[in-house]
N, CA, C and O of each residue as an XYZ file, in Angstrom:
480
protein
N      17.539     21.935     -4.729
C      16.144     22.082     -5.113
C      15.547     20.704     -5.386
O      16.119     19.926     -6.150
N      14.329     20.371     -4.731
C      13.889     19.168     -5.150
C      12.555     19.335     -6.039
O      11.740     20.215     -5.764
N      12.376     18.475     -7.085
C      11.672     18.365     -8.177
C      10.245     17.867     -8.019
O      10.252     16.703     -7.617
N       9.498     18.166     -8.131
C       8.013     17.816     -8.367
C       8.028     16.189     -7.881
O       7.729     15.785     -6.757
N       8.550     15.195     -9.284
C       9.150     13.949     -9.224
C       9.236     13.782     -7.961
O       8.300     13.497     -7.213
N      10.609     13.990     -7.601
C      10.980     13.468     -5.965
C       9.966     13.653     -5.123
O       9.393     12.847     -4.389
N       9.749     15.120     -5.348
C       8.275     15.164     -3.584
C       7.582     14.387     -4.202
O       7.145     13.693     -3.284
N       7.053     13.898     -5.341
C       6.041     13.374     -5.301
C       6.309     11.349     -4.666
O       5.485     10.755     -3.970
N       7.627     10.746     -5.175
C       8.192      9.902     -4.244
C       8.096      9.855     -3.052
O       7.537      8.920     -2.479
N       8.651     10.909     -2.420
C       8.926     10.747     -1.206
C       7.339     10.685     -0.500
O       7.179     10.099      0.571
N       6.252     11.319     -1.183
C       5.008     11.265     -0.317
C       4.369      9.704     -0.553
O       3.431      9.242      0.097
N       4.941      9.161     -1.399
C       4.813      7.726     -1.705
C       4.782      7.033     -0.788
O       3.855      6.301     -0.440
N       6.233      7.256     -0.084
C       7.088      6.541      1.006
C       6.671      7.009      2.378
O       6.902      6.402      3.424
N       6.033      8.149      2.258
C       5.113      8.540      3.960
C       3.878      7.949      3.727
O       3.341      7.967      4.835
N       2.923      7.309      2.740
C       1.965      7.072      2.384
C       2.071      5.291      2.857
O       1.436      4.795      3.788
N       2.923      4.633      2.052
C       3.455      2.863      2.394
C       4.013      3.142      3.858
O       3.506      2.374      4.676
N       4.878      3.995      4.373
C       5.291      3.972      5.803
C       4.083      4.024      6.654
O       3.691      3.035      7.274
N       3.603      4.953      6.680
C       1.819      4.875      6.919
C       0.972      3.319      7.415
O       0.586      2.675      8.391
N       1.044      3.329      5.965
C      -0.273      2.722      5.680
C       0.302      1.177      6.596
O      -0.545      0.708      7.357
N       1.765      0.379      6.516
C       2.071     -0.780      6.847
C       2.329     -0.538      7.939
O       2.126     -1.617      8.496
N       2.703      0.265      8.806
C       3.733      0.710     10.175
C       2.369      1.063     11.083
O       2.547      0.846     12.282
N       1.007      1.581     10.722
C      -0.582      1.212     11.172
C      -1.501      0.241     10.995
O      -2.631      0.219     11.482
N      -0.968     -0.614     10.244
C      -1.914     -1.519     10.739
C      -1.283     -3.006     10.176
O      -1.791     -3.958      9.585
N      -0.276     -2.781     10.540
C       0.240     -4.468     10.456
C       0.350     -4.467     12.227
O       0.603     -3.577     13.039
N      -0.104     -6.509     12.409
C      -0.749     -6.886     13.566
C      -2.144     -6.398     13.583
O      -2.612     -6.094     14.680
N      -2.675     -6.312     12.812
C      -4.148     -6.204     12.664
C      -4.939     -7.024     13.140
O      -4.610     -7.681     12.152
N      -5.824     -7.798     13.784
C      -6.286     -9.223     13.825
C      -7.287     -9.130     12.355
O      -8.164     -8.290     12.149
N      -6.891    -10.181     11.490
C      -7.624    -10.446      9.705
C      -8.553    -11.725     10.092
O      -8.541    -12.225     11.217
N      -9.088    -12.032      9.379
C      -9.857    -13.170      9.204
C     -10.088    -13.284      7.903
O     -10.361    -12.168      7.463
N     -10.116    -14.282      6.888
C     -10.843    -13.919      5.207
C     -12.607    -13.243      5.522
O     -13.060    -12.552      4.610
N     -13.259    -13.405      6.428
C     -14.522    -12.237      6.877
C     -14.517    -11.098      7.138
O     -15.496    -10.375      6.955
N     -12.972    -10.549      7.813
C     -13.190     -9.247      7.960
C     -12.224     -8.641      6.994
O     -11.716     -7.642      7.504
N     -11.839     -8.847      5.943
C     -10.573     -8.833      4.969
C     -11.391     -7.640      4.260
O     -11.202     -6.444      4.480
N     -12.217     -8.116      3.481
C     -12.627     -6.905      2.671
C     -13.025     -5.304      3.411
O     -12.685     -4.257      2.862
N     -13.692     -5.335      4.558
C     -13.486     -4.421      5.545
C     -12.362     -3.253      6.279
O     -12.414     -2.060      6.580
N     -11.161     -4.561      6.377
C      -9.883     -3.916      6.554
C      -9.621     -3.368      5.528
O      -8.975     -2.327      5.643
N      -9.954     -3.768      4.300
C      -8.908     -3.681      3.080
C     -10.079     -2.164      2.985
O      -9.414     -1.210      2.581
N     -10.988     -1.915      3.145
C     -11.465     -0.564      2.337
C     -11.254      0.321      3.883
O     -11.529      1.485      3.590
N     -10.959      0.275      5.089
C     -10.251      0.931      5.930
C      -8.860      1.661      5.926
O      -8.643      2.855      6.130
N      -8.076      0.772      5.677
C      -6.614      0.931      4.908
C      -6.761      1.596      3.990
O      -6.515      2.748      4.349
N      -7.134      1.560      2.552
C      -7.485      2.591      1.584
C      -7.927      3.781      1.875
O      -7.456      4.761      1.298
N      -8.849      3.892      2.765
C      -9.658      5.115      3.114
C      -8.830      6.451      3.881
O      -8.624      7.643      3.654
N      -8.415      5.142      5.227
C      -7.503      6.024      6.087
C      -6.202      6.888      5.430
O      -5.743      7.981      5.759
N      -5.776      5.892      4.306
C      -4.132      6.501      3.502
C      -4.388      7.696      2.639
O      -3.653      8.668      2.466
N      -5.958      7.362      1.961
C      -6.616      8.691      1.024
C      -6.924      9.685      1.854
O      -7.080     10.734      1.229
N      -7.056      9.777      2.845
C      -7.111     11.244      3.713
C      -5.595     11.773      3.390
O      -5.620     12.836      2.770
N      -4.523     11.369      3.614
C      -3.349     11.742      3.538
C      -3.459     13.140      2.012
O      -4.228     13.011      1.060
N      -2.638     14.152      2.171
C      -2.435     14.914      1.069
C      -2.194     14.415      0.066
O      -2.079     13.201      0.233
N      -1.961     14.881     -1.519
C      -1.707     14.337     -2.625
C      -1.706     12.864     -2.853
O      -0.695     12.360     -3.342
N      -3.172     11.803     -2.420
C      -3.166     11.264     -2.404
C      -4.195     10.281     -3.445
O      -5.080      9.746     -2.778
N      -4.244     10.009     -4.627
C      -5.117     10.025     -5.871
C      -5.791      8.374     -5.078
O      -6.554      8.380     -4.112
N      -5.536      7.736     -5.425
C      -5.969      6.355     -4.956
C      -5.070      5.513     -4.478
O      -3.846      5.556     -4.599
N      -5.970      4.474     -3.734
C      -5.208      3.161     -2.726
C      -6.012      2.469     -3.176
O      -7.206      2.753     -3.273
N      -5.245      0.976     -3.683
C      -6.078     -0.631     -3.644
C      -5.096     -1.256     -2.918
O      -3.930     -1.385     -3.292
N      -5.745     -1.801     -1.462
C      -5.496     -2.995     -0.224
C      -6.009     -4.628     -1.359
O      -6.847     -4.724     -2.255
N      -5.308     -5.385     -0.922
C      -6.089     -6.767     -1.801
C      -5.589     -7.115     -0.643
O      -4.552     -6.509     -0.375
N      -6.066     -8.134      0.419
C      -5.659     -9.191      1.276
C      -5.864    -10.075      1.000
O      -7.071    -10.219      0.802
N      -5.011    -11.331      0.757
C      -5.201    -12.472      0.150
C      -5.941    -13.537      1.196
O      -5.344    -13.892      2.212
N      -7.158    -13.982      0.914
C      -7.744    -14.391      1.532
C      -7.588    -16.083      2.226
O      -7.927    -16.573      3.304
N      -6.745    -16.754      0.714
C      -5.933    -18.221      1.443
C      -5.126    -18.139      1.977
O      -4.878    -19.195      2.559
N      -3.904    -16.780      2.308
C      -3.112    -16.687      2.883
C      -3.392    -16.620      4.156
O      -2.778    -17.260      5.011
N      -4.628    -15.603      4.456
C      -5.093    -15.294      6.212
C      -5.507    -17.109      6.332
O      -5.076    -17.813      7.245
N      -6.039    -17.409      5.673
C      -6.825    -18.449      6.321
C      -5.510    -19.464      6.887
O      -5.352    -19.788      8.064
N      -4.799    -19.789      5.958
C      -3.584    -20.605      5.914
C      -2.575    -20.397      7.232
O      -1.819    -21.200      7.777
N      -2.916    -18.764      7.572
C      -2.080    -18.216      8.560
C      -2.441    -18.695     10.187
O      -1.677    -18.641     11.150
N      -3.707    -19.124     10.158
C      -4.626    -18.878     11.304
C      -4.030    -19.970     11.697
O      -3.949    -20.965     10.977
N      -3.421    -19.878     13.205
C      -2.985    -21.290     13.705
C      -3.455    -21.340     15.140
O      -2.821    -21.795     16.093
N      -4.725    -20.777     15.151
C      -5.119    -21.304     16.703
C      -7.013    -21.326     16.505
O      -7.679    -21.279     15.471
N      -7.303    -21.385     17.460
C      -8.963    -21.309     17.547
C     -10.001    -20.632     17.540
O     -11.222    -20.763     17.624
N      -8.992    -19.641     17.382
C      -9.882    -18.114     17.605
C     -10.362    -17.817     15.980
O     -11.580    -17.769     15.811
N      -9.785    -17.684     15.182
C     -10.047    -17.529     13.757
C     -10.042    -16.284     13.351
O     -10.992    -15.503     13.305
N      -8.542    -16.057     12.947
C      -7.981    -14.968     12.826
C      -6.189    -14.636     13.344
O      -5.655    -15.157     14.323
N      -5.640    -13.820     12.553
C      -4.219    -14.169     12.078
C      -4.024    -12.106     12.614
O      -4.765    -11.166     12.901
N      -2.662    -12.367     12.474
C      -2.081    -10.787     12.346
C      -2.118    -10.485     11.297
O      -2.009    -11.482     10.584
N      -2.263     -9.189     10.496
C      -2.115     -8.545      9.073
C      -0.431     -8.312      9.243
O       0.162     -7.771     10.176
N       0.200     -9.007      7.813
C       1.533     -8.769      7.756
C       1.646     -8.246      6.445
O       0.605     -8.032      5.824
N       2.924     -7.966      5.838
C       3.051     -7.914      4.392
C       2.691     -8.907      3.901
O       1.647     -8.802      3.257
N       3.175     -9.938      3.943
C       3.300    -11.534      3.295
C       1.598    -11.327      3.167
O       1.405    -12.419      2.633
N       0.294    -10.761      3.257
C      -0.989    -11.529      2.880
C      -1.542    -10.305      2.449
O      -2.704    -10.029      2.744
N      -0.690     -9.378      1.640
C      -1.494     -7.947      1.332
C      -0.873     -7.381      0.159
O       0.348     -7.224      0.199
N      -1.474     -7.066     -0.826
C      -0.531     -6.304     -2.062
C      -1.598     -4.969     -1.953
O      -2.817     -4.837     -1.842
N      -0.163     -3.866     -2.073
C      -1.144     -2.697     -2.337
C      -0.881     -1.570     -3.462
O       0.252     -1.100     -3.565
N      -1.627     -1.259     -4.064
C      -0.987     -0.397     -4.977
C      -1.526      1.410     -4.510
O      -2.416      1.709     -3.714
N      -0.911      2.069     -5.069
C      -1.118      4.164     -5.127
C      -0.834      4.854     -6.256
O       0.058      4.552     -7.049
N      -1.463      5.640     -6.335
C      -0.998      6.792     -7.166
C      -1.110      7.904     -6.371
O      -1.994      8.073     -5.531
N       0.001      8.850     -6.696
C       0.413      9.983     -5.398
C       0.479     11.014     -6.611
O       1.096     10.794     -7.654
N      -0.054     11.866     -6.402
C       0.398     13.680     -7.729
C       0.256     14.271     -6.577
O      -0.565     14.255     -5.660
N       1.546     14.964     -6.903
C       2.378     16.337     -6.409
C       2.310     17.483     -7.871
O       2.722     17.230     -9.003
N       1.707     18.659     -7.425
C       1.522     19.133     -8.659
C       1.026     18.254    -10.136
O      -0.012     17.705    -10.506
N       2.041     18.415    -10.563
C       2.151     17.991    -12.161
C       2.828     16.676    -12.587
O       3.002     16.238    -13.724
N       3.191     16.118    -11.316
C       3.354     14.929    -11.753
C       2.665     13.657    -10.603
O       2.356     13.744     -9.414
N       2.623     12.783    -11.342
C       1.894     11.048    -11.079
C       3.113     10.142    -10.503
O       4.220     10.224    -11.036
N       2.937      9.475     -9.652
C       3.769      8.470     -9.137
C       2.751      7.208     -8.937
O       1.695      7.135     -8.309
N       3.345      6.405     -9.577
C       2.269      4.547     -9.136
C       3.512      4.116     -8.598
O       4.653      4.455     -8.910
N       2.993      3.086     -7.497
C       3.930      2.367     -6.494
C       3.068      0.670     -6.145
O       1.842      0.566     -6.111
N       3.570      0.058     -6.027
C       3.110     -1.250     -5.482
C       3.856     -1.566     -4.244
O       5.018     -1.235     -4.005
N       3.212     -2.111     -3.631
C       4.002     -3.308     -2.676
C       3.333     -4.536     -3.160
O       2.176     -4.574     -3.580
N       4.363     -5.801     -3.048
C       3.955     -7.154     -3.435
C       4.810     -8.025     -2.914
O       5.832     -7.474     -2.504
N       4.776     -9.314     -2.757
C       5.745    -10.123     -2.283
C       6.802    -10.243     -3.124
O       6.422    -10.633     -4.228
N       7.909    -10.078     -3.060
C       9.184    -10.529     -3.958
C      10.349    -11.360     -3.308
O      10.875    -11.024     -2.247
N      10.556    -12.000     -3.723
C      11.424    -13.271     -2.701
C      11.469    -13.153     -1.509
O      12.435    -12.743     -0.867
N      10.097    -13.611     -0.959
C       9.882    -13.628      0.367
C       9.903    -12.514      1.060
O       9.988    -12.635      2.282
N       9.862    -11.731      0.722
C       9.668     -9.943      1.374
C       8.845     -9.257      0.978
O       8.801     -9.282     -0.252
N       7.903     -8.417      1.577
C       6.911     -7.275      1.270
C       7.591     -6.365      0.365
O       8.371     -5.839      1.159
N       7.805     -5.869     -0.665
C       8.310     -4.757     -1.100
C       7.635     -3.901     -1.709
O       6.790     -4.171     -2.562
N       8.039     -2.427     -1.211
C       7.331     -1.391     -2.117
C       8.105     -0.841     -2.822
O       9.243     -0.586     -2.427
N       7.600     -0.471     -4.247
C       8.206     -0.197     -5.014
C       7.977      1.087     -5.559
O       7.221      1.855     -4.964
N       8.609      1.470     -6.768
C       8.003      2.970     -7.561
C       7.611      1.776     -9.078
O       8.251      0.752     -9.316
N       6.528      2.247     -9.825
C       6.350      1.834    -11.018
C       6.677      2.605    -11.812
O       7.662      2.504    -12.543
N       5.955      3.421    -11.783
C       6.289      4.811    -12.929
C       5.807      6.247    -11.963
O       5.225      6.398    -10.889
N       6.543      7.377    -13.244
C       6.128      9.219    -12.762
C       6.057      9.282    -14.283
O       6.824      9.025    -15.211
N       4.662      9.784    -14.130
C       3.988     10.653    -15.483
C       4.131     11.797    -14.688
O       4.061     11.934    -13.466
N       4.456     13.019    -16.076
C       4.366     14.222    -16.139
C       5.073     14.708    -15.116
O       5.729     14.046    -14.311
N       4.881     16.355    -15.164
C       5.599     17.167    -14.465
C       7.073     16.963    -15.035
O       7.281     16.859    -16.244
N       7.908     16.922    -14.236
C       9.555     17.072    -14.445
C      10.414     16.034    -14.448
O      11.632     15.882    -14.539
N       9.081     15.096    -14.278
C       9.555     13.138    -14.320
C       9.543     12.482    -15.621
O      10.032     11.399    -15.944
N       9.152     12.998    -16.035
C       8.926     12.534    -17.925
C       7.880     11.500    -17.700
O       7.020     11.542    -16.820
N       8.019     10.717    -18.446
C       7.363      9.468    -18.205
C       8.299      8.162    -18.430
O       9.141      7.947    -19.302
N       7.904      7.445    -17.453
C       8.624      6.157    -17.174
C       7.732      5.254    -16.955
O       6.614      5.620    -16.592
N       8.052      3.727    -17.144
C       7.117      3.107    -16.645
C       8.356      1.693    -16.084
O       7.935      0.710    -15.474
């Protein structure tokens, strides 16, 4: 039997699988950043049990990235932190992705309520 908790994880992890596995190789620019970034949010909040998405694209990073003439970079992990909150029933899941020694990682923060107790 799986627990409120878990589904509510696991829709976490179809939500970050999602959201990075569509639209990394993006072409970014720091001009079209804020654009992408409320696209990405939008598109992942259609998804079921899906409370909120914040995209941040770091805007010295695209710029820093850009190595030709055109002006504009691929969207990778390395220039994007994103955070969610996912409820399944009765319980809350927050998750981040952020850079952590040189890797995109997503994480779990905490599960309020339901059968998860609370953690943070």
């Amino acid at each position: 039997m799986v627990t409120d908790a878990q589904q509510a994880c696991f829709e976490a992890g179809i939500k970050f699988g999602s959201l990075y596995h569509q639209f990394a190789g993006t072409p970014v620019s720091p001009d079209s950043a804020r654009s992408l970034e409320r696209a990405m949010a939008e598109a992942i909040e259609n998804q079921p049990h899906c409370e909120s998405v914040v995209v941040r694209i770091d805007d010295v990073a695209v710029a820093d990235a850009i190595d030709h003439e055109n002006g504009y970079t691929e969207l990778t992990g390395r220039l994007m932190e994103v955070e969610m909150r996912i409820r399944y029933r009765g319980t809350t899941v927050r998750t981040r992705m952020e850079m952590e020694e040189g890797y995109p990682l997503m994480k779990l923060i905490g599960v309020e309520g339901g059968d998860g107790g609370e953690t943070t």
